[in-house]
N, C-alpha and C positions, 0 to 999 in steps of 0.2 A: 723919386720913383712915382710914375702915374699909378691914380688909383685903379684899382682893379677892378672889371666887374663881374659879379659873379651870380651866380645860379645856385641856386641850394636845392635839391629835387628831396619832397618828403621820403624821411626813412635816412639821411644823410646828413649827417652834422654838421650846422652854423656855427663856421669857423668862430671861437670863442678867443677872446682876450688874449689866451695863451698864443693862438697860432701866432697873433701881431706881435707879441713878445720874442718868438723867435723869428720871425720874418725883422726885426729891428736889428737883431744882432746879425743875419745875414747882409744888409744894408750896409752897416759901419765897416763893411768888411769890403765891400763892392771889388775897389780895386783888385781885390786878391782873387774874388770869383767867375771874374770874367774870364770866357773860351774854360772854365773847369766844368766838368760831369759831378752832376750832383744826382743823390736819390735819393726820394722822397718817400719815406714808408709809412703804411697807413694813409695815404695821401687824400684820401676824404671826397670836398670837391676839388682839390686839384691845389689850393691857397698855395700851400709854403712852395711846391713843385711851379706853380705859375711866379712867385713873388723871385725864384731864381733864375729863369727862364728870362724874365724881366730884365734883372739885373748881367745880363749877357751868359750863363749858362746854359750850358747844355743838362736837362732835368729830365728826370724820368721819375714818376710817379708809380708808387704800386697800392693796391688795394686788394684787400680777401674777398671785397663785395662787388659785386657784378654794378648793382644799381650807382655804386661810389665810381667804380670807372669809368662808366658812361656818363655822370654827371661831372668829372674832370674832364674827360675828352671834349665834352661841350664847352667848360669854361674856355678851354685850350682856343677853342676856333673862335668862340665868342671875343677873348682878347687878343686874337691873331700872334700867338705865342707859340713857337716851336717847344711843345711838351709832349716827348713820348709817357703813354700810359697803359701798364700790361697790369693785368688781374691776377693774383694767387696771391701765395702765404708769404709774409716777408720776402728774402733774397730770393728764394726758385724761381719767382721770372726772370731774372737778371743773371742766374748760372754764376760762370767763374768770375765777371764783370767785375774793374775795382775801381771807385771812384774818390774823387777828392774830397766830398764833402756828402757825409749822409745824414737826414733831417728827420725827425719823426715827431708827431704828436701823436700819439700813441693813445689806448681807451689806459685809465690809470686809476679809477673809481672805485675803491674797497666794494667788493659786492659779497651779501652776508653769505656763507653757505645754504646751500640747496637751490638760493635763485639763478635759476639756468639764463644768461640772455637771451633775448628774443628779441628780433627785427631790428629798429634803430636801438636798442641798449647796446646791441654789440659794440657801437660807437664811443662807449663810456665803461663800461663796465668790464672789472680788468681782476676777475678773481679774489679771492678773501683778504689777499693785503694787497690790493691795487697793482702790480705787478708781473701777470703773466705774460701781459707782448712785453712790459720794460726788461724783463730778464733776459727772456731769447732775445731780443735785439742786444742787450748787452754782451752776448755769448757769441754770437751770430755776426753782429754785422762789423766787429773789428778787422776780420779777415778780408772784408769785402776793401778797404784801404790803400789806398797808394801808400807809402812812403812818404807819411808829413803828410799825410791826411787828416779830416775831422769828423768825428760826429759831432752832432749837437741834437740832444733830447730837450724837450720841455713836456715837465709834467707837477703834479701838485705835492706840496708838503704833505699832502693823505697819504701818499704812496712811496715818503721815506726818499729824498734825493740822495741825503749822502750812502744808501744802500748802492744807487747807479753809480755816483764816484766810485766807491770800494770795487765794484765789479768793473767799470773799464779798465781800473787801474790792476786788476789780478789779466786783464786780457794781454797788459803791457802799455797800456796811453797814458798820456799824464792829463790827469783831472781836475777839473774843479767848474764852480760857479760861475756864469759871465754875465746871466742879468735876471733880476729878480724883481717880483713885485709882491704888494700885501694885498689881499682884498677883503669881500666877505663871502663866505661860503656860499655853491651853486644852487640853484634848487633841488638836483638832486643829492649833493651831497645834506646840504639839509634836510631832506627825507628821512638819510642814514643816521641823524650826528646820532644816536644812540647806539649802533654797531660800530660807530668810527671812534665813540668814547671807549668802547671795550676792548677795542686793540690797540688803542692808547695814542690813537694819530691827531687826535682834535681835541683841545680841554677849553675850546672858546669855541664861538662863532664867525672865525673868522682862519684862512688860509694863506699860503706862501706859494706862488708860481716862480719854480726855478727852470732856468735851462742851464744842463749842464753841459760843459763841453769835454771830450776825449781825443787828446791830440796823438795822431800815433808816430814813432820816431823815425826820423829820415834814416834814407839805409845806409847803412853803418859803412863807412870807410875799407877798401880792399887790406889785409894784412899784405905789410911789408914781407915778403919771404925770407927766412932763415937763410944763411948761408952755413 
């Protein structure tokens, strides 16, 4: 896969270690991705939605932020990659739309009570236990599924991965792990490690980048009729 190049416009988050995490795990998969619809949520500047596009998808990128879609639509043209990219709230730009494969990097950052986001925090900062987009996409975007569809989330051991297994798997998909890495804690979460020690997500200096994936079941076989 050629390197990508990319535009970061301030206010707009530099794709971090995680995104190449799950852009790898899209990768090993190539064969299976090409000619599929995939959607990209949270889509930033554009990364994991360009890195499918690349790999022969058809990608659609969504973002809540005006300045996030404009700086994917630029990458878009910049790497001469066919990326559709619509702005709102998770799935409502995409309506009834069901696709084979939906990606997200999502904001996932325990943020302590009372600090409201603002500007580029919205990009990181993901309510008091790091999870208010990972839940509604957990709730949300199973239905949005083909038959033997995927998601695939990646987000940090701050923000509890096997909480997302437990919740794809009450949606109906079957869960688990597909690639992980260890590092050391971001700057910002380093800011926090004293609210991230009090909810019990960090007892070192150091974290867990998972992606997990949610397989949903092929449609079930016609019953034979009774006679």
């Amino acid at each position: 896969m050629a390197r990508l190049r990319l535009i970061v416009f301030p206010g707009v988050l530099r794709p971090p270690s995680d995104a190449a995490l799950l852009a790898g795990v899209m990768a090993r998969d190539a064969a299976w991705l090409a000619g599929r619809d995939v959607l990209d949520l949270c889509t930033g500047s554009g990364v994991l939605a360009l890195a499918a596009a690349q790999l022969g998808a058809h990608a659609v990128g969504v973002d809540v932020s005006r300045r996030a879609a404009l700086n994917a639509r630029l990458n878009a043209r910049l790497n001469r990659l066919d990326v559709t990219v619509r702005r709102g709230d998770l799935l409502s730009p995409v309506g009834g739309r069901r696709f084979d494969l939906i990606v997200s990097n999502p904001p996932y950052i325990p943020t302590p009570p009372g600090e409201a986001p603002r500007a580029s925090a919205r990009a990181w900062d993901a309510g008091p236990d790091g999870r208010e987009l990972l839940d509604r996409i957990c709730a949300e975007a199973p239905a949005a599924l083909r038959p033997g569809g995927r998601i695939l989330l990646v987000h940090s051991s701050l923000s509890r991965p096997e909480e997302t297994g437990r919740r794809l798997a009450e949606q109906g998909l079957a869960a688990g792990v597909v690639a992980e890495h260890e590092g050391a804690l971001g700057p910002i979460a380093r800011s926090r490690v004293d609210y991230l020690r009090s909810i019990g997500v960090v007892d070192a200096s150091r974290e867990r980048m998972v992606v997990v994936e949610g397989r949903a079941p092929l449609a079930s076989p016609l019953r034979a009729s009774v006679a």
